[in-house]
DSSP file (Angstrom, degrees, kcal/mol; ACC not computed):
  #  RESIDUE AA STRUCTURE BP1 BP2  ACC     N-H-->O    O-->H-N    N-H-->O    O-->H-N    TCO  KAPPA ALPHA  PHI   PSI    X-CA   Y-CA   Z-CA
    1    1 A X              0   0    0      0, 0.0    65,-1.0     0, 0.0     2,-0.2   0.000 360.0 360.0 360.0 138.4   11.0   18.6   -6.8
    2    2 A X  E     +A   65   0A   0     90,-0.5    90,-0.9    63,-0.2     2,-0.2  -0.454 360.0 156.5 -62.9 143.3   10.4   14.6   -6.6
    3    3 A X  E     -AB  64  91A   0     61,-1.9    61,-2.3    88,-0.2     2,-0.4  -0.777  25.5-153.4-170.1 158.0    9.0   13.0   -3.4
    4    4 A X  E     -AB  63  90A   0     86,-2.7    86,-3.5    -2,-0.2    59,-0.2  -0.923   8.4-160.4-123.8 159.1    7.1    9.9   -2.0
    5    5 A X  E     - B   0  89A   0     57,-1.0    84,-0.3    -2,-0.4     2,-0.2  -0.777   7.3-173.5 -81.3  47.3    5.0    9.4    1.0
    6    6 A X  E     + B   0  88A   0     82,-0.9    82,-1.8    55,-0.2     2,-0.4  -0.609  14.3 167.6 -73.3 130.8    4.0    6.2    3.0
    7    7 A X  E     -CB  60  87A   0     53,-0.8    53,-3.0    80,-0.2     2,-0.3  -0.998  31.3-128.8-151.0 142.2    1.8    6.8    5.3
    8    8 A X  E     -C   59   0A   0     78,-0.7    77,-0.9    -2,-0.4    51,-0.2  -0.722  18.2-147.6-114.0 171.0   -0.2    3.7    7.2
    9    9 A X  E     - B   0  84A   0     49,-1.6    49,-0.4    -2,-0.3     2,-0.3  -0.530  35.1 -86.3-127.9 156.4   -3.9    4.1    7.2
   10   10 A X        -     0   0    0     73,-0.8     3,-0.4    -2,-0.2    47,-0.2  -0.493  30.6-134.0 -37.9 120.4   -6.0    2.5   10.6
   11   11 A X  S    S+     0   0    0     45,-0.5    46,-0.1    -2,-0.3    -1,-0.1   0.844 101.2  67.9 -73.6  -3.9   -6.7   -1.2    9.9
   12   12 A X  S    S+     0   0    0      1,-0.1     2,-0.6     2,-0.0    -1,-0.2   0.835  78.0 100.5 -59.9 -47.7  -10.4   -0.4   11.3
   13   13 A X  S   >S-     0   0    0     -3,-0.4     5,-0.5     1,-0.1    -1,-0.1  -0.497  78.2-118.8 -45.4  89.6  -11.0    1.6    8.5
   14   14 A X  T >>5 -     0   0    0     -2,-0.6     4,-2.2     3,-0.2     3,-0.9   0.376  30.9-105.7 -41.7 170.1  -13.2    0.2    5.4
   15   15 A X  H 3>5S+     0   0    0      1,-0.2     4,-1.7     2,-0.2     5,-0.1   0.889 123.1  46.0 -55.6 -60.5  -11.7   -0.1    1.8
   16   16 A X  H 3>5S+     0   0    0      1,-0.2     4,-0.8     2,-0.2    -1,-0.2   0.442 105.8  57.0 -88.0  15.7  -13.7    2.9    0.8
   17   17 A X  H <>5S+     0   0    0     -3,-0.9     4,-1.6     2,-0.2    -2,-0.2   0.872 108.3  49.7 -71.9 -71.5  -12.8    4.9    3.8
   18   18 A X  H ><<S+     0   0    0     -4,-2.2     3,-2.8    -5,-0.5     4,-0.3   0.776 112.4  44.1 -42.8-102.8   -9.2    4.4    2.7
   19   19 A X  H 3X S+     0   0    0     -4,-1.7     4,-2.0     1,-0.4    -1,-0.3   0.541 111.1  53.5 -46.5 -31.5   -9.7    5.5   -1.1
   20   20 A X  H 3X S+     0   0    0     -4,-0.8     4,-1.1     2,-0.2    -1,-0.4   0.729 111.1  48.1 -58.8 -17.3  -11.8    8.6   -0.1
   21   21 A X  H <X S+     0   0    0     -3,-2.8     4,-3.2    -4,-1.6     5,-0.3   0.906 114.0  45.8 -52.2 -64.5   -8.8    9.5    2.3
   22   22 A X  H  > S+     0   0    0     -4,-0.3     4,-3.6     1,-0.3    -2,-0.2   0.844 116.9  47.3 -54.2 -28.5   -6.4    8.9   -0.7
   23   23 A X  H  X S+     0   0    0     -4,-2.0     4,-1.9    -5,-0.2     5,-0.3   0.909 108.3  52.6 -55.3 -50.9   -8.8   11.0   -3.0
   24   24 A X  H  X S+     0   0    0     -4,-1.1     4,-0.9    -5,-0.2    -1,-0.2   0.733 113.0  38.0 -76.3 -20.9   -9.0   13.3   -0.7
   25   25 A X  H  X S+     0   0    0     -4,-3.2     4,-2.3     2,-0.1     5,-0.4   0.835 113.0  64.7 -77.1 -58.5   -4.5   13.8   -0.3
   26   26 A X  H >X S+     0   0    0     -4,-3.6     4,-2.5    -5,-0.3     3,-2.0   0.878 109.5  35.7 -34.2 -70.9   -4.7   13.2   -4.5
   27   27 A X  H >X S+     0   0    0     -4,-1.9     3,-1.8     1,-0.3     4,-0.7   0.853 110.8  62.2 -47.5 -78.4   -6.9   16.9   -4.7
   28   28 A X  H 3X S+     0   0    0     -4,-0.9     4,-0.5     1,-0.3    -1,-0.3   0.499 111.3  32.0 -65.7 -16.3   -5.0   18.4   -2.2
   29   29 A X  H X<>S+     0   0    0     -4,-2.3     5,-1.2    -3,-2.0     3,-0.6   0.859 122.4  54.0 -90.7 -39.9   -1.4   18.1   -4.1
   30   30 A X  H <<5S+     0   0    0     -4,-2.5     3,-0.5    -3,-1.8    -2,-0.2   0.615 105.7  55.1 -69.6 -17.5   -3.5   18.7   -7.6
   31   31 A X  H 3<5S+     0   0    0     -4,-0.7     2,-0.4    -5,-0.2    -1,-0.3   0.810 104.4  45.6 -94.2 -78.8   -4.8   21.5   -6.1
   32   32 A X  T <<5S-     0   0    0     -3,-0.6    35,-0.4    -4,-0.5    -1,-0.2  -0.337 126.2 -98.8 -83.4  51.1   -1.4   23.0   -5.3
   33   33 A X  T   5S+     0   0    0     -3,-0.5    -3,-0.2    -2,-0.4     2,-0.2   0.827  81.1 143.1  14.9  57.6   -0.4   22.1   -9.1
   34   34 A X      < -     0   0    0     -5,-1.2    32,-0.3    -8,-0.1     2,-0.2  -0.568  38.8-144.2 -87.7 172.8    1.5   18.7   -7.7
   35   35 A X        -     0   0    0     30,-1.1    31,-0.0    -2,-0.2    -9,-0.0  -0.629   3.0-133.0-119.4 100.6    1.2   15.7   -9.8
   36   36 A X        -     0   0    0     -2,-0.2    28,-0.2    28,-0.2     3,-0.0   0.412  17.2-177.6 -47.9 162.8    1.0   12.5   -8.9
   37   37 A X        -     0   0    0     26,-2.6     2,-0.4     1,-0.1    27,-0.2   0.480  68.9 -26.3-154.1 -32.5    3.2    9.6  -10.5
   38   38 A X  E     -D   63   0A   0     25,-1.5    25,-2.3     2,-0.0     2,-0.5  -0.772  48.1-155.6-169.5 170.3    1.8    6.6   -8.8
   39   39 A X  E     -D   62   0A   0     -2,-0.4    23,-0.3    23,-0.2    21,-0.0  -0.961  12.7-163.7-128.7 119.3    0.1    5.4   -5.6
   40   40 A X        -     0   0    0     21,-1.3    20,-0.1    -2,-0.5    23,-0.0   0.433  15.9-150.7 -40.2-168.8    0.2    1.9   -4.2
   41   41 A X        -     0   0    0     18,-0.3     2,-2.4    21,-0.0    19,-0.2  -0.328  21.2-175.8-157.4  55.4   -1.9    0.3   -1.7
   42   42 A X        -     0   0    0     17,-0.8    18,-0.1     1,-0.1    17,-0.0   0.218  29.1-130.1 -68.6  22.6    0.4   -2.3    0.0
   43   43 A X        -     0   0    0     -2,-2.4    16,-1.8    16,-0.2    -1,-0.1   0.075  37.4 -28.7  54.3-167.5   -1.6   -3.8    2.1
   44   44 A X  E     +E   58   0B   0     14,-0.3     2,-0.3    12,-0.1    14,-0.2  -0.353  48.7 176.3 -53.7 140.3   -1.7   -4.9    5.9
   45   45 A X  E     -E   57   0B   0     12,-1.7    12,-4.2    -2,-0.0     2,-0.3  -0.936  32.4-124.0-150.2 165.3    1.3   -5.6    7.8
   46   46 A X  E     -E   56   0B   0     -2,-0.3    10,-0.3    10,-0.3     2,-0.2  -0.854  38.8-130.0-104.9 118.2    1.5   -6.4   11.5
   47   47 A X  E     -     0   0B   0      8,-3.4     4,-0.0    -2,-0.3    -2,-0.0  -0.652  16.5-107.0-102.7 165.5    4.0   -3.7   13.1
   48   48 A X  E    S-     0   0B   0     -2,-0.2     2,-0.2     2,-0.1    -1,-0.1   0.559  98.8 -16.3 -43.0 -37.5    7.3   -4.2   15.6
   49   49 A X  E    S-     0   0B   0      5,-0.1     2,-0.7     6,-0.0    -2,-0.2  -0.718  96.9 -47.1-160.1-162.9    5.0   -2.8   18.4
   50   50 A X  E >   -     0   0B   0     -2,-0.2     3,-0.6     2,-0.0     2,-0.3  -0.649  37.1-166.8 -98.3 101.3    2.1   -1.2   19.3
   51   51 A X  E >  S-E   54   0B   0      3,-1.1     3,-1.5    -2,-0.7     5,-0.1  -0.688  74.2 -36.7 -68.4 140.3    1.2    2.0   17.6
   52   52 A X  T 3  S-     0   0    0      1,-0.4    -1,-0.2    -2,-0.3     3,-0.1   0.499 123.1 -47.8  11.0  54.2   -1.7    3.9   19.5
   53   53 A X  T <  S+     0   0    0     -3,-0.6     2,-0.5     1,-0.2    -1,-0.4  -0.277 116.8 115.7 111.0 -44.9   -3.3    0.8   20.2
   54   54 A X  E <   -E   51   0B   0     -3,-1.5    -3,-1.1    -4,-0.1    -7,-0.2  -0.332  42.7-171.9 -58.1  84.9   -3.1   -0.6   17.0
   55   55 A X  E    S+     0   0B   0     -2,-0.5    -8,-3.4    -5,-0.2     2,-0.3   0.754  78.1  16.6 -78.7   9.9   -0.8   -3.8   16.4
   56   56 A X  E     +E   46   0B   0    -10,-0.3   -45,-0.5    -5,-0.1   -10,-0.3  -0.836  67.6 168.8-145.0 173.5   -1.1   -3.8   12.3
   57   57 A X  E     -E   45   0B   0    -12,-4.2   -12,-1.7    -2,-0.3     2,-0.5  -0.914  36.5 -87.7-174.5 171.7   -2.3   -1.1    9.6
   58   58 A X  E     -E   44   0B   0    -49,-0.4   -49,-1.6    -2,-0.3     2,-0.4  -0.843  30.7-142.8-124.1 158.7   -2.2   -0.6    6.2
   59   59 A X  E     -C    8   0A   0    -16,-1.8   -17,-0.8    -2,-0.5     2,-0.4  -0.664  14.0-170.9-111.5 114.4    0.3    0.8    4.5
   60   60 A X  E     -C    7   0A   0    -53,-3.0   -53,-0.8    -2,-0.4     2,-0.2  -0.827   9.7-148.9-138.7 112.3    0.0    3.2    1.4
   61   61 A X        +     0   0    0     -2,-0.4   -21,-1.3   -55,-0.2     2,-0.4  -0.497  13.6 179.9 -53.1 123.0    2.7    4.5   -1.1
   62   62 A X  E     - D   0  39A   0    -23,-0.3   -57,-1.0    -2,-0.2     2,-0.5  -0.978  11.8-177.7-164.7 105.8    2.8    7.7   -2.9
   63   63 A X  E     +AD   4  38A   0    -25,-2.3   -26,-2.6    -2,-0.4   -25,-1.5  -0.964  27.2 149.0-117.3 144.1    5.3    9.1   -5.2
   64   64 A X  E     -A    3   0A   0    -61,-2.3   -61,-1.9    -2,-0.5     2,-0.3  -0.905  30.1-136.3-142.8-171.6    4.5   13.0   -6.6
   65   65 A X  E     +A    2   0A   0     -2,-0.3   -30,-1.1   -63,-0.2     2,-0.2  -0.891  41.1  86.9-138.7 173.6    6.2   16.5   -7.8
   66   66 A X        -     0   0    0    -65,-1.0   -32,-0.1    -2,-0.3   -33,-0.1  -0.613  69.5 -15.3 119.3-153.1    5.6   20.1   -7.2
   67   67 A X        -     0   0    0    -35,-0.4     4,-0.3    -2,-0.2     3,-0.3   0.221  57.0-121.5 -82.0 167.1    6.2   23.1   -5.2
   68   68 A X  S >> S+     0   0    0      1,-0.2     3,-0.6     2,-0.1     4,-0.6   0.761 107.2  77.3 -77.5 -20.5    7.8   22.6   -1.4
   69   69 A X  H >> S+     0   0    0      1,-0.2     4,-1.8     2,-0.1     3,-1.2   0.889  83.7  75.4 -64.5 -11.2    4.5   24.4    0.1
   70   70 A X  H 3>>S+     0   0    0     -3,-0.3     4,-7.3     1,-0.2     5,-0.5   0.957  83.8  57.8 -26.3 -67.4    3.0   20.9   -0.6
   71   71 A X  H <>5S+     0   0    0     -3,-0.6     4,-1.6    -4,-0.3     5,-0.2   0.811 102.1  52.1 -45.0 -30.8    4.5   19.2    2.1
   72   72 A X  H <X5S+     0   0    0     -3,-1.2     4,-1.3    -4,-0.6    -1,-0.2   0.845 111.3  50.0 -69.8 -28.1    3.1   21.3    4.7
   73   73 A X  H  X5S+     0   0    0     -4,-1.8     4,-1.7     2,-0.2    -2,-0.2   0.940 109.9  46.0 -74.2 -57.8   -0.1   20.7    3.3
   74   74 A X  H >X>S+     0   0    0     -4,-7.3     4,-1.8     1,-0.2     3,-1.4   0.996 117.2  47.6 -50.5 -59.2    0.2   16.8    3.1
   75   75 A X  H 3X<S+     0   0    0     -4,-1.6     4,-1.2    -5,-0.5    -2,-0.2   0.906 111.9  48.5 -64.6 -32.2    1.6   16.8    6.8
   76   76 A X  H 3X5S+     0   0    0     -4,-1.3     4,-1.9     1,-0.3    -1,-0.3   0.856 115.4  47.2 -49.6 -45.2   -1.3   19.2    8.2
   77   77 A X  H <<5S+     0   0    0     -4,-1.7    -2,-0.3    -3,-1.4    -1,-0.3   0.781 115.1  41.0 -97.5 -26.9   -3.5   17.2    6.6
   78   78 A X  H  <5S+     0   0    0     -4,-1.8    -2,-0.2    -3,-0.2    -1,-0.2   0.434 113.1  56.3 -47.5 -16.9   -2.0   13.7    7.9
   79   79 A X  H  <<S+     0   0    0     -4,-1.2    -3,-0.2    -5,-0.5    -2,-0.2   0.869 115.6  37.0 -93.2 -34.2   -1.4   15.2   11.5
   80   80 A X  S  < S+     0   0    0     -4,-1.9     2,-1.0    -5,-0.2    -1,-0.2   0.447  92.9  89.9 -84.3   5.7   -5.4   16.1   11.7
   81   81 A X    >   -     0   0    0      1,-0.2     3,-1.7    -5,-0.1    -1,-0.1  -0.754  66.7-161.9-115.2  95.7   -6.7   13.1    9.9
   82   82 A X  T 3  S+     0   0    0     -2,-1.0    -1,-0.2     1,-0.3    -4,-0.0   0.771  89.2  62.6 -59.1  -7.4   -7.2   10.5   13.3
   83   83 A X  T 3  S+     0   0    0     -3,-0.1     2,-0.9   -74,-0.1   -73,-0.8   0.530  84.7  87.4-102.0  13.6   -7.3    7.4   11.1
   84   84 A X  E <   +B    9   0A   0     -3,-1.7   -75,-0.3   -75,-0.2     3,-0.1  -0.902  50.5 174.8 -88.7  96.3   -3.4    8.3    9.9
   85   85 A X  E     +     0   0A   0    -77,-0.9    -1,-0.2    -2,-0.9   -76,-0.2   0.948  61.4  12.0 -90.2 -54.8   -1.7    6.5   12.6
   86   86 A X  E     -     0   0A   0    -78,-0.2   -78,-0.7   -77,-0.1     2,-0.2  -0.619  57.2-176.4 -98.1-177.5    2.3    7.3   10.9
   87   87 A X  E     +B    7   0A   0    -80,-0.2   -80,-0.2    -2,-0.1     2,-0.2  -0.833  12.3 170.6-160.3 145.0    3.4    9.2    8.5
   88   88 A X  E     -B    6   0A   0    -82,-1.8   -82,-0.9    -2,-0.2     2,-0.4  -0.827  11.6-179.2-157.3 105.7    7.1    9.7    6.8
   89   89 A X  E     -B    5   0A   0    -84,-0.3     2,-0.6    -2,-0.2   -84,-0.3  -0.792  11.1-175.6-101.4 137.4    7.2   11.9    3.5
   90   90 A X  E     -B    4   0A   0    -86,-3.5   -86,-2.7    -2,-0.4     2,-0.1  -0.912  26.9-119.0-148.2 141.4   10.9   12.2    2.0
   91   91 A X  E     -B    3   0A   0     -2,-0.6     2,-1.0   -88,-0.2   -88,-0.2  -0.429  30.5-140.9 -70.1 147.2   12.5   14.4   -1.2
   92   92 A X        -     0   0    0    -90,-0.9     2,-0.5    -2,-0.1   -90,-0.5  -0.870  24.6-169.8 -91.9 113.6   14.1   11.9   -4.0
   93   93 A X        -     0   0    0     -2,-1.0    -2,-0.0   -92,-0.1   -90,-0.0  -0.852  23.1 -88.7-141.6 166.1   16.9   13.2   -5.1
   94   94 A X        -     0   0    0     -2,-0.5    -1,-0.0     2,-0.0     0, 0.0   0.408  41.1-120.4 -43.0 146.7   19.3   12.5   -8.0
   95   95 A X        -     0   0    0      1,-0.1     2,-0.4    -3,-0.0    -3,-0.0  -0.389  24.8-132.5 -60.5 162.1   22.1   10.1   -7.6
   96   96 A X        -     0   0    0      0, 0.0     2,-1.2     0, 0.0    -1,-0.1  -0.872  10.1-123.0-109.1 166.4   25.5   11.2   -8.0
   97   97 A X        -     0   0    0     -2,-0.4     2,-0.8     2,-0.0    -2,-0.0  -0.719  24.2-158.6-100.0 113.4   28.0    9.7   -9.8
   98   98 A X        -     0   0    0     -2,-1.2     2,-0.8     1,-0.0    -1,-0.0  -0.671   2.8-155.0 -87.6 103.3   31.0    9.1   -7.7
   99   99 A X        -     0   0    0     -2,-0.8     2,-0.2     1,-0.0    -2,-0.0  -0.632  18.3-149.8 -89.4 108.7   34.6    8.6   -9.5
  100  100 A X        -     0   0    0     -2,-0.8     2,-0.1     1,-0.1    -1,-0.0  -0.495   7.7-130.6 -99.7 170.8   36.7    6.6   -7.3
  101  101 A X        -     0   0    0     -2,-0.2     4,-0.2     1,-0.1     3,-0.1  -0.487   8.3-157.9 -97.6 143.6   40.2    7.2   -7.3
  102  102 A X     >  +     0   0    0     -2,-0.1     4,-0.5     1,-0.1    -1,-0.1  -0.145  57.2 123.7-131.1  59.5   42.5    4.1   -7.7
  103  103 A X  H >> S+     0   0    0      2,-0.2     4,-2.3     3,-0.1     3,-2.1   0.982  72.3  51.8 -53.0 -74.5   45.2    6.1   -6.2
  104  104 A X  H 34 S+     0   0    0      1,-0.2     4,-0.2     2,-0.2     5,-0.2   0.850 107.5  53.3 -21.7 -68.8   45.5    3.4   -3.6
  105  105 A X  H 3> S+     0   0    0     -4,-0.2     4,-2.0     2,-0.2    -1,-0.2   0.739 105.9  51.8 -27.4 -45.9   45.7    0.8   -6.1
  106  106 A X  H <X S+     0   0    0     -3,-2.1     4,-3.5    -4,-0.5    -2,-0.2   0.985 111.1  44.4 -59.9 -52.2   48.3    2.3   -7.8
  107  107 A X  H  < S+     0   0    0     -4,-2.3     4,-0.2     1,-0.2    -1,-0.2   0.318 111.2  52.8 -77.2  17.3   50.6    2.8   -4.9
  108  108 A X  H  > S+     0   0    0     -5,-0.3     4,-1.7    -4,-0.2    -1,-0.2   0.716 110.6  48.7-110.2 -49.7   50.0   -0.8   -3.3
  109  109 A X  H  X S+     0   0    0     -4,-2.0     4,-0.9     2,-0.2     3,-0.4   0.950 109.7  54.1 -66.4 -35.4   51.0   -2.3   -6.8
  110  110 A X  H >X S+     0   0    0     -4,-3.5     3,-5.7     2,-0.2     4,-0.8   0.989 112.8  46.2 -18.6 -71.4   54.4    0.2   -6.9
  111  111 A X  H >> S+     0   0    0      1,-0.3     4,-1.1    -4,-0.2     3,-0.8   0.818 109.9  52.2 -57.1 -28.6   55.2   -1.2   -3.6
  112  112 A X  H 3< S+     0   0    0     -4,-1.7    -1,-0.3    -3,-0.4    -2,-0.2   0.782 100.4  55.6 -28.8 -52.6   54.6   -4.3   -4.7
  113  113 A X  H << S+     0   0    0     -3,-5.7    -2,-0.2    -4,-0.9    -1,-0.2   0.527 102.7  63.0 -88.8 -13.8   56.8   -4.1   -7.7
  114  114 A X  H <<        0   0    0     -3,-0.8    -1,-0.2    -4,-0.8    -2,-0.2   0.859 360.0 360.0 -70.7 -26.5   60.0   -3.1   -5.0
  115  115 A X     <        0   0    0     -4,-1.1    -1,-0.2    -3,-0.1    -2,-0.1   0.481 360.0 360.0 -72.9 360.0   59.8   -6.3   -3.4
């Protein structure tokens, strides 16, 4: 299974605070034979309101694969980790391809074509 991760970081929190956190999520899916496929850093943003004090944080992207017990593991490990103020992990999964009918079409030009 595909899935990504954003999860915003304290903006208090130094540069190498942040990448030993993200080192420290990277092992913990490699760990549970996940693999990453790639991780962002997006920077600061200023949020809609106030999160647990906090008006801004920074914001860091995460797409990986493996097994589902991952997820428990990432969110256990975001839910204890204070300097994690959100967190929102979600599965990708394939589009489908949708054939739309142009039933409708047909029968509008018909009626068309009594007039």
């Amino acid at each position: 299974m595909k899935y990504e991760s954003t999860f915003i970081v304290s903006p208090e929190l130094s540069a190498e605070k942040t990448d030993e956190l993200i080192t420290k999520i990277v092992k913990a899916i490699e760990a549970l034979k996940g693999t990453i496929k790639a991780i962002q850093q997006l920077g600061k943003k200023r949020f809609a309101y106030s999160i647990n004090k906090f008006r801004e944080g920074n914001y860091i992207y995460m797409e990986f694969s493996g097994g589902g017990e991952i997820i428990s593991t990432l969110e256990n490990l975001f839910k204890f980790t204070d300097s994690v103020v959100r967190f929102l992990t979600i599965k990708i999964e394939k589009k489908k391809n949708v054939v739309k009918s142009d039933s409708k079409v047909e029968q509008s030009t018909a009626d068309c074509n009594k007039i």
